[in-house]
Every structure is written in C-alpha cells, then in structure tokens.
C-alpha positions as CSV (number, residue, x, y, z in Angstrom):
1,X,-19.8,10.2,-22.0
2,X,-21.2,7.2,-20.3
3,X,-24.6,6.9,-18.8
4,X,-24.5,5.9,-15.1
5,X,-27.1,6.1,-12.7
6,X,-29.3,7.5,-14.2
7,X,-27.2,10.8,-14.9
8,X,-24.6,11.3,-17.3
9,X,-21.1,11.0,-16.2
10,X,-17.9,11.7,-17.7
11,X,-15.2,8.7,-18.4
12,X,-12.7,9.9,-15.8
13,X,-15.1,9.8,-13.4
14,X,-15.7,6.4,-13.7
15,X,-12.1,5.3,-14.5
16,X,-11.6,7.0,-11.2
17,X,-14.2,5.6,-9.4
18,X,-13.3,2.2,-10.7
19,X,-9.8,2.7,-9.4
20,X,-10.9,4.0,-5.9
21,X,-13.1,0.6,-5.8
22,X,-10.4,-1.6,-6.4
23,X,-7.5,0.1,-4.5
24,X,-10.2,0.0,-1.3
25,X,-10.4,-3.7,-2.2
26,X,-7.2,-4.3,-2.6
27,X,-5.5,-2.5,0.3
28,X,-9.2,-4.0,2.5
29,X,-9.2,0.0,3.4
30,X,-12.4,2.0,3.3
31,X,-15.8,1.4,3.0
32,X,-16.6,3.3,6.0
33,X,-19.2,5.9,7.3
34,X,-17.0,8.2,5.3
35,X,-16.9,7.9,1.6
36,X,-15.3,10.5,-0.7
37,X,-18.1,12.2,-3.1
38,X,-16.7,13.1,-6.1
39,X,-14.3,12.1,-8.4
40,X,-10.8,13.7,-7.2
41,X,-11.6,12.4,-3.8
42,X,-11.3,9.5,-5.0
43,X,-8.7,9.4,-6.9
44,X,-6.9,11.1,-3.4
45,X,-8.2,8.5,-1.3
46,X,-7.1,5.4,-3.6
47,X,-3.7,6.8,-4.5
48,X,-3.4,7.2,-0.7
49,X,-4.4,3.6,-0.1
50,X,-1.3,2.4,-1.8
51,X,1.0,4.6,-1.0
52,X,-0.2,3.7,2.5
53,X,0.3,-0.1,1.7
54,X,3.8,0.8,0.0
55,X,4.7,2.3,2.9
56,X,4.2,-0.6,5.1
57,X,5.9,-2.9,2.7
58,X,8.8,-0.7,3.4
59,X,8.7,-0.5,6.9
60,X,8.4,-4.4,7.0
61,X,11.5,-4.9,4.3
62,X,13.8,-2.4,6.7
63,X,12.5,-4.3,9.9
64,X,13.5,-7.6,7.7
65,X,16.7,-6.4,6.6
66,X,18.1,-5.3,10.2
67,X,17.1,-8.7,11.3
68,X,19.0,-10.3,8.6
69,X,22.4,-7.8,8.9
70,X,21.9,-9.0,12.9
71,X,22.0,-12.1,12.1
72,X,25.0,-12.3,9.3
73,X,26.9,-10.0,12.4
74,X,26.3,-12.4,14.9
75,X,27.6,-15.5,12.5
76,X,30.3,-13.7,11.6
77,X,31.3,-13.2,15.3
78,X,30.7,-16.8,16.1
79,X,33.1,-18.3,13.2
80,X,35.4,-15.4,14.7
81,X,35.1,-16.7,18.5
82,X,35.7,-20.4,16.7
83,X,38.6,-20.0,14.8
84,X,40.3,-18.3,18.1
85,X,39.8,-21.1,20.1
C-alpha cells in the first residue's frame, strides 16, 4: 500500500494509473475535459489508446502494401509490353 495524495492507494492503482499516463503520452490522446476516475477506467482507456494506434499502424501497412503489389503489377506488365515489342 502506497501513500498518494494524501490517501492511501493500492499498487494497482497506481501501476494503472502510471500506464494510463504514459499510453495518453504516447499515443498524444487524452487529456481532455473527460478523464476516467478510477482505476479500471483507466486501464480501459489506455489499453484502448493502443489498440487504437495498432490499428492505424495496420490500416497504414495494408494502404502501403496495395501500393507496393500496384506497383510490382504494373512493372511486371511493362517488362511484359517490352519483351513483346
């Protein structure tokens, strides 16, 4: 049992608020009029931060990976339309 604040406060609740601090740093989400009050908000909010993140990480390695597979096609179809002529 830690003291914080003035009240005492169990470990979890400050491992948890520690890791809702740094995923809201991390991710640059949060820290808005809205704040989650106890420790399983928290923990809810942060491991929604970066799953948020991990999804757009994925969104932007699919958009990355058609752009690629479009341009391996469109080689492919010019050493095709050069080897014709």
């Amino acid at each position: 049992v830690a003291l914080w604040s003035g009240r005492e406060r169990h470990c979890l609740q400050l491992y948890s608020f520690a890791f809702y601090f740094s995923s809201a740093t991390v991710t640059s989400i949060a820290y808005g009029d809205v704040v989650p009050s106890n420790s399983s908000e928290r923990s809810f909010a942060a491991l929604l931060n970066i799953l948020s993140c991990l999804y757009l990480a994925k969104v932007f390695a699919d958009l990355n990976f058609i752009n690629s597979m479009y341009n391996h096609w469109t080689a492919q179809r010019h050493q095709r339309v050069t080897q014709t002529k």
